[in-house]
C-alpha atoms as a printed R data frame, in Angstrom:
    type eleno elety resid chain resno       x       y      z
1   ATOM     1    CA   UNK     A     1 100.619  90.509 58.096
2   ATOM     2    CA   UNK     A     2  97.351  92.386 59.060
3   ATOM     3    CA   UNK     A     3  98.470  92.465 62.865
4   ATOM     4    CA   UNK     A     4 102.393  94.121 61.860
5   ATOM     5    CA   UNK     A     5  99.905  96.683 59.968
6   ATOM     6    CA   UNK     A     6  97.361  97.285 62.140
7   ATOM     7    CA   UNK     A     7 100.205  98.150 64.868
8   ATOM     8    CA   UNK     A     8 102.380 100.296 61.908
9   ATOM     9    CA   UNK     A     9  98.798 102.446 61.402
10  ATOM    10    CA   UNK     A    10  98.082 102.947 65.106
11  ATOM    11    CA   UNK     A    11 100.977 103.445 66.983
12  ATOM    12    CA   UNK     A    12 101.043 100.050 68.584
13  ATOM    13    CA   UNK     A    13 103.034  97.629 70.638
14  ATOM    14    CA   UNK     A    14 103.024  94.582 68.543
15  ATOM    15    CA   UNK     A    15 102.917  90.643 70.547
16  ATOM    16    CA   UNK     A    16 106.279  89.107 69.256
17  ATOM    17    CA   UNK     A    17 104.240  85.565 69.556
18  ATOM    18    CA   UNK     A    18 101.129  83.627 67.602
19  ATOM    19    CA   UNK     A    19  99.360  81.003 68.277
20  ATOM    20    CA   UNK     A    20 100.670  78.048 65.517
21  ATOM    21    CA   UNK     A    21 104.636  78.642 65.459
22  ATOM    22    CA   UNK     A    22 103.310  77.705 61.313
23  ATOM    23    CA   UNK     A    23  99.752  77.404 59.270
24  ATOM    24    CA   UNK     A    24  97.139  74.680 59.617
25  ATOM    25    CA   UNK     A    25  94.032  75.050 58.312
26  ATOM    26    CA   UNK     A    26  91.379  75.022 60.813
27  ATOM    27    CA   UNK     A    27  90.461  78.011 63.396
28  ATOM    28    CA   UNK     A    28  90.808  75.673 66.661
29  ATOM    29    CA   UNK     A    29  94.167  74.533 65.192
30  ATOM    30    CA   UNK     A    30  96.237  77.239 68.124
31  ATOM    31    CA   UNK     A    31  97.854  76.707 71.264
32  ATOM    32    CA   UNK     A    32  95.479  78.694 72.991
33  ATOM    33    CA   UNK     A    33  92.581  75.732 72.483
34  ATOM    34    CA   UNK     A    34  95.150  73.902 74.334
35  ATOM    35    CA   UNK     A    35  94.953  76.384 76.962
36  ATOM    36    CA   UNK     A    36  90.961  76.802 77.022
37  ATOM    37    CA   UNK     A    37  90.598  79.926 75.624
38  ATOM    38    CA   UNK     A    38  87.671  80.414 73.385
39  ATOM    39    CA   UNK     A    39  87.826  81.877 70.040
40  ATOM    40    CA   UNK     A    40  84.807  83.493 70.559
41  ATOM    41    CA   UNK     A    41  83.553  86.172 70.972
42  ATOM    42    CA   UNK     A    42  85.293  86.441 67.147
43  ATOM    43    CA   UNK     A    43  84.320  89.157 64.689
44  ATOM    44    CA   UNK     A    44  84.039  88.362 61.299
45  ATOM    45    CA   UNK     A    45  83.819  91.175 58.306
46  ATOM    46    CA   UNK     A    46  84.105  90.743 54.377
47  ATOM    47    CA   UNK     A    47  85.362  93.184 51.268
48  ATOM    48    CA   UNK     A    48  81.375  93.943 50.807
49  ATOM    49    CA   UNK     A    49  80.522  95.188 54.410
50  ATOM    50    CA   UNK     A    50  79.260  92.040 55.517
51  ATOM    51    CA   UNK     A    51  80.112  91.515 59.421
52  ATOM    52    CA   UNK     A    52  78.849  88.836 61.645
53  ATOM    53    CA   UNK     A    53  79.636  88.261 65.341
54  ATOM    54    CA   UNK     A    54  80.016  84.711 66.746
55  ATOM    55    CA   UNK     A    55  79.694  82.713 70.068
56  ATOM    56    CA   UNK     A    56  79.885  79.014 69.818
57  ATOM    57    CA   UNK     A    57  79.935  76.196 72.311
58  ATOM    58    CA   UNK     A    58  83.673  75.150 71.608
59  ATOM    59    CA   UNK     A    59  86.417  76.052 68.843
60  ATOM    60    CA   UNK     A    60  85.429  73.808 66.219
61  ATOM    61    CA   UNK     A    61  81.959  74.967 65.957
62  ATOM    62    CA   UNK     A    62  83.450  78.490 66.047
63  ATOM    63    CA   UNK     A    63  85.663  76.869 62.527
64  ATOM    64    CA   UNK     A    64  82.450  75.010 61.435
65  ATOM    65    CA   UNK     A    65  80.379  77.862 61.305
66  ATOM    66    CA   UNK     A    66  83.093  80.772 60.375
67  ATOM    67    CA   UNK     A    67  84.098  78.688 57.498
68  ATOM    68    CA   UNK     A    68  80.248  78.023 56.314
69  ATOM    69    CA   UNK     A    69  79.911  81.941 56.207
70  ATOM    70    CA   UNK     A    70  83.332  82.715 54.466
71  ATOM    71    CA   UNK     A    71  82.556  80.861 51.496
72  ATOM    72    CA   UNK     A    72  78.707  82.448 51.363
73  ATOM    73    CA   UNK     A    73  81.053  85.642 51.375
74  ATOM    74    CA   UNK     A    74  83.150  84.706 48.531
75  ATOM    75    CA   UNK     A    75  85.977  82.747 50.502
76  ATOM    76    CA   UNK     A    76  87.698  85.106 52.031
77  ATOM    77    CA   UNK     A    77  87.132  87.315 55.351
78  ATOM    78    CA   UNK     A    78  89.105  88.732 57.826
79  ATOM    79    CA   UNK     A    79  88.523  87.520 61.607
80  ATOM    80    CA   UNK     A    80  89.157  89.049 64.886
81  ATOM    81    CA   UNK     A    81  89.388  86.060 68.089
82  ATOM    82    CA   UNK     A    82  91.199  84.531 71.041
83  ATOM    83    CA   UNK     A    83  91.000  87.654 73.221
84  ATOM    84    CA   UNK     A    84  92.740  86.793 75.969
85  ATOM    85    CA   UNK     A    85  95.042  88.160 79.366
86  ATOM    86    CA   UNK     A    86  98.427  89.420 78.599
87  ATOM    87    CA   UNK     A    87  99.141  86.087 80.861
88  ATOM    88    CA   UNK     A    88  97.395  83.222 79.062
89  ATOM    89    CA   UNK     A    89  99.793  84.636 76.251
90  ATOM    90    CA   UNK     A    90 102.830  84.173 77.694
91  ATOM    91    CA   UNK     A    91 101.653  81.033 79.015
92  ATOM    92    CA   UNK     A    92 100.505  79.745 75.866
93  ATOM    93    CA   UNK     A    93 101.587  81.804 72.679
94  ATOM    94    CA   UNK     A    94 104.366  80.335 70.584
95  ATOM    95    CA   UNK     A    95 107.100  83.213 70.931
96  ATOM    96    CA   UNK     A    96 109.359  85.234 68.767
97  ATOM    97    CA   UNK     A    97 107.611  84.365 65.845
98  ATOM    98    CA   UNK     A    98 107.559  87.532 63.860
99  ATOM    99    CA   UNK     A    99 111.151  88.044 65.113
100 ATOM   100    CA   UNK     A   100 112.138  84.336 63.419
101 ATOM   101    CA   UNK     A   101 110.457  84.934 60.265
102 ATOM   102    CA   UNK     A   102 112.194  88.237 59.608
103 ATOM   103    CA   UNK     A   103 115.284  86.098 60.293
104 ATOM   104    CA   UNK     A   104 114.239  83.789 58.001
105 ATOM   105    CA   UNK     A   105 113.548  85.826 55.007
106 ATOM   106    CA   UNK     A   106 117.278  87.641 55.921
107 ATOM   107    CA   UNK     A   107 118.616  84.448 55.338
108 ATOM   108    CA   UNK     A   108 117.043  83.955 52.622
109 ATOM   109    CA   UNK     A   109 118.510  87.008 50.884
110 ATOM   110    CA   UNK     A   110 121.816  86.498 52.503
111 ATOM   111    CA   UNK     A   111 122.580  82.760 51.514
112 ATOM   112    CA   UNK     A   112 124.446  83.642 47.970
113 ATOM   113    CA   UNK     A   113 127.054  85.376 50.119
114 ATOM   114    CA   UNK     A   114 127.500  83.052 52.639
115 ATOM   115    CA   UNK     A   115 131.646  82.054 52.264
116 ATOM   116    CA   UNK     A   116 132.413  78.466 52.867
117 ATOM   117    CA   UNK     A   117 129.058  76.820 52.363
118 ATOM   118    CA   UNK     A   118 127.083  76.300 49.325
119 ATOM   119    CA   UNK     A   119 123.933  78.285 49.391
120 ATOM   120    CA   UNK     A   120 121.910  75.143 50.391
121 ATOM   121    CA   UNK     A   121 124.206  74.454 53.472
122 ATOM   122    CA   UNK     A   122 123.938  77.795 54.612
123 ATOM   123    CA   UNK     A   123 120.128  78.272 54.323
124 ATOM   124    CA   UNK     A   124 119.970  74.895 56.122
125 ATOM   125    CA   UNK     A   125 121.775  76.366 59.206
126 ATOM   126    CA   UNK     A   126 119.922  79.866 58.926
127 ATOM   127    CA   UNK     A   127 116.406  77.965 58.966
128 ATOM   128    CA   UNK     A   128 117.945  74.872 61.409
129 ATOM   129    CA   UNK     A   129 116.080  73.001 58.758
130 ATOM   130    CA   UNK     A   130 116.474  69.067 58.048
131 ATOM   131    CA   UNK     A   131 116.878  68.320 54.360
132 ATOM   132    CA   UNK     A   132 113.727  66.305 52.848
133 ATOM   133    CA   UNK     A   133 114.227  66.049 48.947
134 ATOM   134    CA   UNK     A   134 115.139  67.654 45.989
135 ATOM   135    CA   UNK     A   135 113.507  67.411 43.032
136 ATOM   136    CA   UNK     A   136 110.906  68.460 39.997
137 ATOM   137    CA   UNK     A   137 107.407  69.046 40.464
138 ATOM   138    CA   UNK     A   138 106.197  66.203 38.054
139 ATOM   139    CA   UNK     A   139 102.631  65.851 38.704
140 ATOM   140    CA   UNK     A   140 100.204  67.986 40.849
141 ATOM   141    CA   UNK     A   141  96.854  66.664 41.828
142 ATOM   142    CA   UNK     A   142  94.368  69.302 43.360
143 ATOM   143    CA   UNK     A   143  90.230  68.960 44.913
144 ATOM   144    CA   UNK     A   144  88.063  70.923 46.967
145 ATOM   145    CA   UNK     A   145  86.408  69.511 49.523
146 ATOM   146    CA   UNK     A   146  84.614  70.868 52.198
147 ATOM   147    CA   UNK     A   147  85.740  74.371 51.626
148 ATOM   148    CA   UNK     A   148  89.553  73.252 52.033
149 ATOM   149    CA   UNK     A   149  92.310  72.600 49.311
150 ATOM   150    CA   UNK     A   150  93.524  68.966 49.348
151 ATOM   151    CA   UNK     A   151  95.896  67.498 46.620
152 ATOM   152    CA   UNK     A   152  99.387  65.750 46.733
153 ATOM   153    CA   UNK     A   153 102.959  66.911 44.525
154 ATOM   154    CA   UNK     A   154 104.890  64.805 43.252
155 ATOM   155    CA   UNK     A   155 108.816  64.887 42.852
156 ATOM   156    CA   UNK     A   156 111.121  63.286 40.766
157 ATOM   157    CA   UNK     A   157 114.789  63.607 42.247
158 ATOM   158    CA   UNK     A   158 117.706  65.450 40.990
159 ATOM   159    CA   UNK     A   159 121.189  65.887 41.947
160 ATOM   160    CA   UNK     A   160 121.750  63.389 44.509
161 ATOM   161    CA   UNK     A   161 118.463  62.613 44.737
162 ATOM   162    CA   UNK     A   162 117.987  61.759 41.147
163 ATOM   163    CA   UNK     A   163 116.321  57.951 40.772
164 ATOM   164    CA   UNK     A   164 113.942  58.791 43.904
165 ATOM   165    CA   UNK     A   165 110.644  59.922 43.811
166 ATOM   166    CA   UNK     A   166 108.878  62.014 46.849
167 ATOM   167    CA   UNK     A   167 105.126  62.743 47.176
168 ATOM   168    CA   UNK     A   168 103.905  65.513 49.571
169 ATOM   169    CA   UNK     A   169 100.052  65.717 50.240
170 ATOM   170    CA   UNK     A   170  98.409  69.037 51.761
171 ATOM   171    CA   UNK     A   171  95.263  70.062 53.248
172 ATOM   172    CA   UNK     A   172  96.145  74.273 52.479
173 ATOM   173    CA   UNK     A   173  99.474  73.084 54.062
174 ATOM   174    CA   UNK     A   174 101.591  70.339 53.607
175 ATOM   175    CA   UNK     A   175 100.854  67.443 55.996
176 ATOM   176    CA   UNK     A   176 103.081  64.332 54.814
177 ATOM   177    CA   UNK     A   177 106.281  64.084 52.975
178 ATOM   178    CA   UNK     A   178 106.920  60.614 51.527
179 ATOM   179    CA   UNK     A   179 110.418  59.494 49.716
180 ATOM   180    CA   UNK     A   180 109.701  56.481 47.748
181 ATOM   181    CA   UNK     A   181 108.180  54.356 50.674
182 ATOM   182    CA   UNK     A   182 109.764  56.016 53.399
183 ATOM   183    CA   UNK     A   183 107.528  58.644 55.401
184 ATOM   184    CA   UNK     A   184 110.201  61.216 56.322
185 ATOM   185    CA   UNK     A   185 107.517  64.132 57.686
186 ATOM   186    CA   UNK     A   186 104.271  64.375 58.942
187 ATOM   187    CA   UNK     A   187 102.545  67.605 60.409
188 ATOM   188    CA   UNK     A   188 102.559  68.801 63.471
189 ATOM   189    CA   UNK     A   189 106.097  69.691 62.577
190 ATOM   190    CA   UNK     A   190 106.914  71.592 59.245
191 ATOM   191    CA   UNK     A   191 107.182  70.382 55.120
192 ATOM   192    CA   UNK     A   192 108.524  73.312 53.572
193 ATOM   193    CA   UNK     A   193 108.993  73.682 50.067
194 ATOM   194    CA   UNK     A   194 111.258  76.208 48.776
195 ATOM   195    CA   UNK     A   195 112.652  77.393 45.240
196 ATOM   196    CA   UNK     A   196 115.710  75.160 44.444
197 ATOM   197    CA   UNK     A   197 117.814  78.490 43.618
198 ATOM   198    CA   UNK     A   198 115.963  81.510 45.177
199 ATOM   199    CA   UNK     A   199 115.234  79.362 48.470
200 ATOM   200    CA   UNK     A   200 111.955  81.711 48.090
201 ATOM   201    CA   UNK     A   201 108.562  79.542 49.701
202 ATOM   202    CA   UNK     A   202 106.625  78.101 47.533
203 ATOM   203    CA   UNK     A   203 103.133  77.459 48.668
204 ATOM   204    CA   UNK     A   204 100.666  74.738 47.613
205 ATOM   205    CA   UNK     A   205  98.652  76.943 45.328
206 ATOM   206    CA   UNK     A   206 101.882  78.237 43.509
207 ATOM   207    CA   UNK     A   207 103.060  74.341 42.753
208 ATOM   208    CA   UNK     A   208 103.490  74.207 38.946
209 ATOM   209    CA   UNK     A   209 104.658  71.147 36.588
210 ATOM   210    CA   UNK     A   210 108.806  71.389 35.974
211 ATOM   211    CA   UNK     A   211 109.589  73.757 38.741
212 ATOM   212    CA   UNK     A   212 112.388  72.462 41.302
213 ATOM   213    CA   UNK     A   213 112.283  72.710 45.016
214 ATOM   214    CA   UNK     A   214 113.441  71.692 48.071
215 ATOM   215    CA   UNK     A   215 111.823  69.801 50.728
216 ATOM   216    CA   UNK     A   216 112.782  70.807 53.805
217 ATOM   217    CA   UNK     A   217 111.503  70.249 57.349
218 ATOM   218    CA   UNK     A   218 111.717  72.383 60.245
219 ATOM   219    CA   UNK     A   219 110.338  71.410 63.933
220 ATOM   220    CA   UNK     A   220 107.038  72.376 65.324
221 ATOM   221    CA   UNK     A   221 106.673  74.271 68.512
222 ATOM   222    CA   UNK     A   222 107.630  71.954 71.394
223 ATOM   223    CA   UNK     A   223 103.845  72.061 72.546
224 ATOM   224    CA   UNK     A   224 102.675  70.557 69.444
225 ATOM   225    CA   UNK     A   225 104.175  67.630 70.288
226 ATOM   226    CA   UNK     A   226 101.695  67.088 73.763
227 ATOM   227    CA   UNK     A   227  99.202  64.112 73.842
228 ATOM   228    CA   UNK     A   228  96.639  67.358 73.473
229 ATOM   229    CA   UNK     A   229  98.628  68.913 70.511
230 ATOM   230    CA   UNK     A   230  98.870  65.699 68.303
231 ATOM   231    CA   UNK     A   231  95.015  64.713 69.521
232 ATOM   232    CA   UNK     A   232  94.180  68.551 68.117
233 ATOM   233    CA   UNK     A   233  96.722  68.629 64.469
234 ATOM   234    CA   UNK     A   234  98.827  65.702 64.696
235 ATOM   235    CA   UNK     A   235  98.864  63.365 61.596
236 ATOM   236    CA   UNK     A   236  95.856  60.944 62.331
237 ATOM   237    CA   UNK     A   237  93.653  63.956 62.740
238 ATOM   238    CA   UNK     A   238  94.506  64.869 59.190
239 ATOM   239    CA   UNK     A   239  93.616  61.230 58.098
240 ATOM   240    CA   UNK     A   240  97.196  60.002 57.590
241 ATOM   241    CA   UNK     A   241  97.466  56.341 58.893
242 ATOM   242    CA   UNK     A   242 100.516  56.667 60.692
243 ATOM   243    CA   UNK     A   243 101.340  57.847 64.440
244 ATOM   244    CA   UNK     A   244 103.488  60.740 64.716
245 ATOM   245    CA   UNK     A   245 107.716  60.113 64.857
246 ATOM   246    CA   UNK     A   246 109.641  63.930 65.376
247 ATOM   247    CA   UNK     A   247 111.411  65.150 62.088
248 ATOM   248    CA   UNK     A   248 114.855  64.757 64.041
249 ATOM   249    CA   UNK     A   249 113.930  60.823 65.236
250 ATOM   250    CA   UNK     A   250 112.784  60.370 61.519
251 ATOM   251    CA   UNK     A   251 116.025  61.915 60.058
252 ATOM   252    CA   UNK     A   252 118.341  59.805 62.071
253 ATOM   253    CA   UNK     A   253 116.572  56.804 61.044
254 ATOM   254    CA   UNK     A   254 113.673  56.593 62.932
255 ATOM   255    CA   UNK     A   255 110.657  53.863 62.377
256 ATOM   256    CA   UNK     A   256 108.836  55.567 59.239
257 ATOM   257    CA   UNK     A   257 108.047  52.774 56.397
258 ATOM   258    CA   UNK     A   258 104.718  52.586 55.335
């Protein structure tokens, strides 16, 4: 949001494009690592005053070191990086990003209305999304390590999913999505979990015993899914013993048991 702001304030073209197409966790988790830019020179600045200004060898010390100095401020900083040519971005950049996401949260306000389709259908063919699970948060297990949030959800069906049991585990973001033994997700592409009703997000820190959701995944940005995009976020990186299958291959029945 501080980018659509900055450009409201000053009168500013704003880049329709990021560098994720989604969140991960880590600074030198962009497509522009992929395409050798450095995040450095990068400014960092806290609520306080404090500002710092960094240039590191490669992207992961600039994460290393950026991350050391966030929590020293507190945990939370803003950061300025990636400068770059307007055509490394077009190269590179994951486009029409802020342009989806406003057509995302339309949809979201627009599903009740939809005629002909129950309000799950239709959000499902706003978001092209890939139905994971539905169910209630039963258990949530949370631990900081490392500066980073890790925990796993777990989901006890309902509706027509009721007698199955799902388990999502996140690092900040979701990472894997797992119905009963059946690994139906895994990052680089997207676990989403939305209200059951509201089809409103619900992030990892706002999972709560008893509240119902649905599991949905979306697919990543196409580069994600290079030899350099899985080496750099795909699902062994994360720890997660398992190579990465695309949602859509995993939907249709894909090789997923654990």
């Amino acid at each position: 949001m501080l980018p659509i702001a900055a450009a409201a304030r000053l009168g500013l073209p704003l880049v329709d494009a990021d560098g994720m197409g989604r969140a991960f966790p880590e600074l030198q988790m962009v497509t522009f690592t992929m395409g050798g830019v450095s995040a450095t020179p990068m400014a960092l600045v806290d609520e306080k005053g404090n500002s710092a200004i960094f240039n590191t060898i490669t992207n992961k010390w600039t994460e290393e070191l950026a991350r050391a100095v966030t929590m020293s401020c507190g945990g939370s900083v803003s950061v300025s990086l990636y400068c770059m040519d307007g055509a490394t971005m077009k190269r590179y950049g994951v486009r029409d990003i802020v342009t989806r996401s406003q057509k995302l949260g339309e949809a979201i306000r627009k599903v009740k209305s939809v005629s002909g389709k129950t309000p799950e259908e239709a959000f499902l063919e706003y978001a092209e999304g890939y139905r994971l699970f539905k169910g209630k948060i039963v258990d949530v297990l949370r631990e900081t390590k490392g500066a980073f949030n890790y925990g796993k959800v777990v989901l006890e069906g309902i509706g027509s999913d009721k007698g199955h049991q799902a388990r999502i585990v996140f690092q900040n973001e979701n990472l894997c999505a797992q119905v009963d033994d059946r690994i139906v997700a895994t990052v680089p592409d997207l676990i989403c979990l939305v209200d059951a009703e509201t089809f409103i997000p619900v992030t990892t820190d706002a999972l709560k015993y008893g509240k119902r959701v649905l599991a949905v995944g979306l697919k990543c940005f196409e580069m994600w899914r290079s030899e350099a995009g899985l080496e750099l976020v795909g699902p062994r990186y994360f720890g997660l013993d398992t190579d990465y299958i695309p949602l859509e291959e995993r939907a249709n029945g894909g090789e997923a048991d654990v």
